[in-house]
N, C-alpha and C positions, 0 to 999 in steps of 0.2 A: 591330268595333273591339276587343273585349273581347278577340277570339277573338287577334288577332294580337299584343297585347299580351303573353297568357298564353304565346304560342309564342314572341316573343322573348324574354321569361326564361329559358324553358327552352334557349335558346343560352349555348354558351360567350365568356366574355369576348373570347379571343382573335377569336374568328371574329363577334362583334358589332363587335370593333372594325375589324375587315378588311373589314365590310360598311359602315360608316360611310365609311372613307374610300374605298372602293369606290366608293360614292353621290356622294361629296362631288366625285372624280374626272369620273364620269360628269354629274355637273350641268355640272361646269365644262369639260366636253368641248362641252355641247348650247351652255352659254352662247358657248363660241367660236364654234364652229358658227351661232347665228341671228346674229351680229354683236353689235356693240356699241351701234346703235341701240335694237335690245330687251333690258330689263332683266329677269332671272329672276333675280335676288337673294336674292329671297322664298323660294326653294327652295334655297337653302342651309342653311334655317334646321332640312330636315328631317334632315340628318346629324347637325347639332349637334344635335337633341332626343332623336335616338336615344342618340348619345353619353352627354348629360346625365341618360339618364333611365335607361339600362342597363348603364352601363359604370363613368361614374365622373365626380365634380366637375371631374378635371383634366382629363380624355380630353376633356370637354366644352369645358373651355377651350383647350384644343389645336387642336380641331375647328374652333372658332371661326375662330383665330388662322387659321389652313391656308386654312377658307374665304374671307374675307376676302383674302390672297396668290393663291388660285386666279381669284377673281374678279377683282381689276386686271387680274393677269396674262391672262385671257381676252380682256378689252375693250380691252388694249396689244395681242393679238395678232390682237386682229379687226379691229384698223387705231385705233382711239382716238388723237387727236393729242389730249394732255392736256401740260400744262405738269407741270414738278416741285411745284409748289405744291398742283395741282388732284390729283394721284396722292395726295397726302398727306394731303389731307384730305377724299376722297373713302372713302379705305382709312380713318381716323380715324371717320368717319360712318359707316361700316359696321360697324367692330371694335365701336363705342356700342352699336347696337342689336343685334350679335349676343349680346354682351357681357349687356344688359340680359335677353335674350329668354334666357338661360344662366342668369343670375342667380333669374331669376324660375323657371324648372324646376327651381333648385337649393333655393329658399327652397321650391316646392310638394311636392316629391319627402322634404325633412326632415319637412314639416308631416305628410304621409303618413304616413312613418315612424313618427314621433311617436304620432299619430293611432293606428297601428294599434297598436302599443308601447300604449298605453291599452286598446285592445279588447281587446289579447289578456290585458294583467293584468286587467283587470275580467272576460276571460270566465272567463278561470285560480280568481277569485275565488270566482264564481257557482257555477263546477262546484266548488269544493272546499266551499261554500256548501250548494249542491244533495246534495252526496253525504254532507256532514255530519249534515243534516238527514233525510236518508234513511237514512242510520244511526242516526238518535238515533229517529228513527219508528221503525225494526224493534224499536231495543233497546227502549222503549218497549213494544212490544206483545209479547216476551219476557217483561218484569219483568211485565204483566199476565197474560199467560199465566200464569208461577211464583205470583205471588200466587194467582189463580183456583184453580189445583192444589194449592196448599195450602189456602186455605180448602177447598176439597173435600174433602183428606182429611183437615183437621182435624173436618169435619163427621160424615164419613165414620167413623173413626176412635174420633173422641173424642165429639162430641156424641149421634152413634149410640148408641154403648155405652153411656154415662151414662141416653141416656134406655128403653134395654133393662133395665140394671139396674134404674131406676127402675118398668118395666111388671112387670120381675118382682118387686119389693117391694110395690107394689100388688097382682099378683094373689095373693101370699101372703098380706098382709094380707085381701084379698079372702077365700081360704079360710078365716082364723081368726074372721072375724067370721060366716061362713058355718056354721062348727060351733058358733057361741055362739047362732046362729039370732037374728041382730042385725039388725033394720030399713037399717040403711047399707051393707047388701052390695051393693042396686043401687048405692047414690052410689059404693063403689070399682069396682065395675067399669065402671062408665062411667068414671072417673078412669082406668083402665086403658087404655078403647077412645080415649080421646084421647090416650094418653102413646103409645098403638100409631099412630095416628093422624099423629101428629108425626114418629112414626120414619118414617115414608114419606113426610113430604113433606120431611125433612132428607136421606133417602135419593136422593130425585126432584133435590134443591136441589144435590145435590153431585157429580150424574152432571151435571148441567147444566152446573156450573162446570169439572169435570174430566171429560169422557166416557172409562169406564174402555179401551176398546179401541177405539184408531178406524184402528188399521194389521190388513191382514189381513180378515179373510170379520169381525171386528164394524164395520169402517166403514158397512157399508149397515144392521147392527142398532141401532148407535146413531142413525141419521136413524131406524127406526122406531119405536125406543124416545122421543126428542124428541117425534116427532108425538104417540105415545099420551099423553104425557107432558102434551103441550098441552092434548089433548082433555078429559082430567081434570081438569085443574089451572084450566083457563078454560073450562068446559061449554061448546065450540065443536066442531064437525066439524074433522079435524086429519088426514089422509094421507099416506105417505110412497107413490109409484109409484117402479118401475123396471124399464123396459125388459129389462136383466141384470143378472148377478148377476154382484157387480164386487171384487175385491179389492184393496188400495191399500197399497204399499210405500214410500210418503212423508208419515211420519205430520206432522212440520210443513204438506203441503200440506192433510192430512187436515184437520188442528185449523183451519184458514185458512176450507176451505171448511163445515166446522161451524159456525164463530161468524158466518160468513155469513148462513145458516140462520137462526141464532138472532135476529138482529140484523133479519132479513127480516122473520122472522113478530110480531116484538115492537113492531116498527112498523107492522105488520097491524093488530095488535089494538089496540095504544094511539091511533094516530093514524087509521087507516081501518076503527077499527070493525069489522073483518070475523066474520064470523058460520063461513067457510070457508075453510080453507089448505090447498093442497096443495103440495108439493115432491115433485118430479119429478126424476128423475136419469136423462139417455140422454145417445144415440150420435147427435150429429150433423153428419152431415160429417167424419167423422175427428177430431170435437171432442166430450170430455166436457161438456155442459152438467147443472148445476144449476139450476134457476128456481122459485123459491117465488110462486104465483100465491094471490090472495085474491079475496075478493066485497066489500072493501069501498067504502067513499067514493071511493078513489082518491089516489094524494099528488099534494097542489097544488103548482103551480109554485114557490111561497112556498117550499114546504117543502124542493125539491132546491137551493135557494142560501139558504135560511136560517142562520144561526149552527150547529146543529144539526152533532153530530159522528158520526153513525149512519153516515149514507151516504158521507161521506169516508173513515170506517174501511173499511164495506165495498170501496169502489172501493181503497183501498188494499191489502186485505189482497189484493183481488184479482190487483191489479199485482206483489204481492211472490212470486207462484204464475206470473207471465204469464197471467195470462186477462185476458178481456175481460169488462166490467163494464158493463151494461145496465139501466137504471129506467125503465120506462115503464109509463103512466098505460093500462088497457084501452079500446077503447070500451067496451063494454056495463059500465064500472065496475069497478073494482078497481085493482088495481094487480102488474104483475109485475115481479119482477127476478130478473135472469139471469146467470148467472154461467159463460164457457166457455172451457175452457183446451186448447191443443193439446194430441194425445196425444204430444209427446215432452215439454210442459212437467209431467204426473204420470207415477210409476210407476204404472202403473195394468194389471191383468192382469184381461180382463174374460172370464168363465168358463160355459161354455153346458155343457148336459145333456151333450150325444156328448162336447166335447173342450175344453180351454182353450185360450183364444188369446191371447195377449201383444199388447194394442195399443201399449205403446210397451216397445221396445227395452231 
């Protein structure tokens, strides 16, 4: 029904209307035809619906009108001895209900109208809605990204140097109490190995929040440099494996699938306890996969529909790269997630011993 519906739209006016009265012609051939004892009336009513429903409110009154004329005229010429009276208001009893059955396809064909006139501003809305908010999430994680980057290099920068200048005032100090052959040379130099101390993990703290090079042969250094990063900073086993050796010419996708990364293994540690992380970068299927796997608890169901903004960033950042975005719970415990993007959705030139090979275009 759907089907023939959809194809008579697709007809022109004119030639709907040639098929209508076409129709209306041939009913009131067949009604000549069986006589005037049998009534096929009732199929009159399928001109006029075509009429009313694809042509137009007047065509449909028209139609009407013509059927009703067709039909006397049939059952006068199939012999009907009807008085003037009984012609009059048999054609009257017919005009009523073609009239009504008109009526009523013209009130449900507006309602339609109507009807869809709302769907389509309401969907008009949703996508301008959707796209809004999909915009204000990108710029969003833009204005976090520039924040990040600058604390980083204010860290980098500024807090760095201050606290360099500061290890070298101490270890100066350190030598002048040294040639006074003064009891407090250890207490500066230990004041030294923690001001050195600090420089490294202000150092570690700001490669984290801004990785200095993640376009180019550092994208696979800086997944190594994180892992080591981990292993130190949280006394846990920390890994990065890869398959090849992969250079990447899109460093937004770069940064995407870094805070991925980050975001993976920090809900390792914090919420599954894991003692083990590895991130693993290959080729599969014609698809870059990421997946940072752990040894811990596992994330509970609670946790993938919790309030919790972790995994929604993730699945988003992922979406905003086209990859596919995967959390699943191990059997033997832990928890993986996966991250894999077609090779025409990164620049990605993945680079072997003998030759390089461009996996995407």
């Amino acid at each position: 029904m759907i089907g023939w519906i959809n194809r008579f739209e697709r007809y022109s006016k004119p030639l709907l209307m040639f098929i209508c009265l076409a129709l209306m012609t041939v009913i009131g051939f067949v009604d000549w035809a069986t006589g005037y004892e049998l009534s096929i009336f009732v199929f009159y009513l399928i001109p006029v619906a075509l009429a009313v429903w694809f042509v137009g409110d007047r065509f449909g009154l028209l139609v009407s009108t013509l059927s009703v004329g067709v039909w006397v005229l049939a059952d006068l010429k199939a012999g009907a001895k009807y008085g003037p009276f009984i012609v009059v208001w048999n054609a009257l009893i017919a005009a009523v209900s073609l009239f009504v059955v008109a009526g009523l396809l013209i009130r449900l064909k507006k309602s339609k109208r109507e009807l869809e006139e709302r769907v389509r501003q309401r969907t008009l809305a949703l996508t301008s809605e959707i796209n809004e908010r999909a915009r204000l999430e990108q710029e969003l994680l833009q204005i976090s990204e520039r924040e990040q980057r600058r604390i980083g290099h204010d860290l980098h920068d500024s807090l760095c140097q201050h606290l360099t200048g500061t290890a070298l005032a101490g270890h100066v100090l350190g030598e002048r109490l040294a040639e006074k052959s003064l009891p407090e040379v250890a207490a500066a130099n230990q004041v030294v190995k923690l001001i050195e101390e600090a420089i490294d993990l202000t150092r570690t703290l700001a490669r984290g929040l801004h990785p200095v090079d993640l376009e180019g042969e550092g994208f696979l250094e800086s997944f190594r440099e994180l892992a080591a990063n981990i292993s130190e900073r949280f006394m846990i086993r920390c890994r990065f494996e890869c398959s090849l050796s992969a250079r990447i010419r899109a460093p937004e996708g770069a940064i995407h699938l870094y805070r991925i990364a980050q975001e993976a293994i920090n809900n390792a540690i914090k919420h599954g306890k894991a003692s083990e992380i590895i991130i693993r970068l290959e080729k599969k299927d014609k698809r870059m996969a990421l997946s940072i796997r752990d040894n811990g608890t596992g994330l509970e169901e609670k946790a993938r529909r919790g309030p919790g903004m972790g995994l929604r960033i993730m699945a988003y950042r992922a979406s905003v790269i086209g990859a596919s975005f995967q959390v699943e719970r191990l059997p033997a415990g832990g928890t993986q997630v996966m991250c894999a993007l077609p090779s025409e959705g990164m620049k990605i030139t993945e680079t072997y011993a003998a030759k390089e090979q461009n996996i995407v275009g």
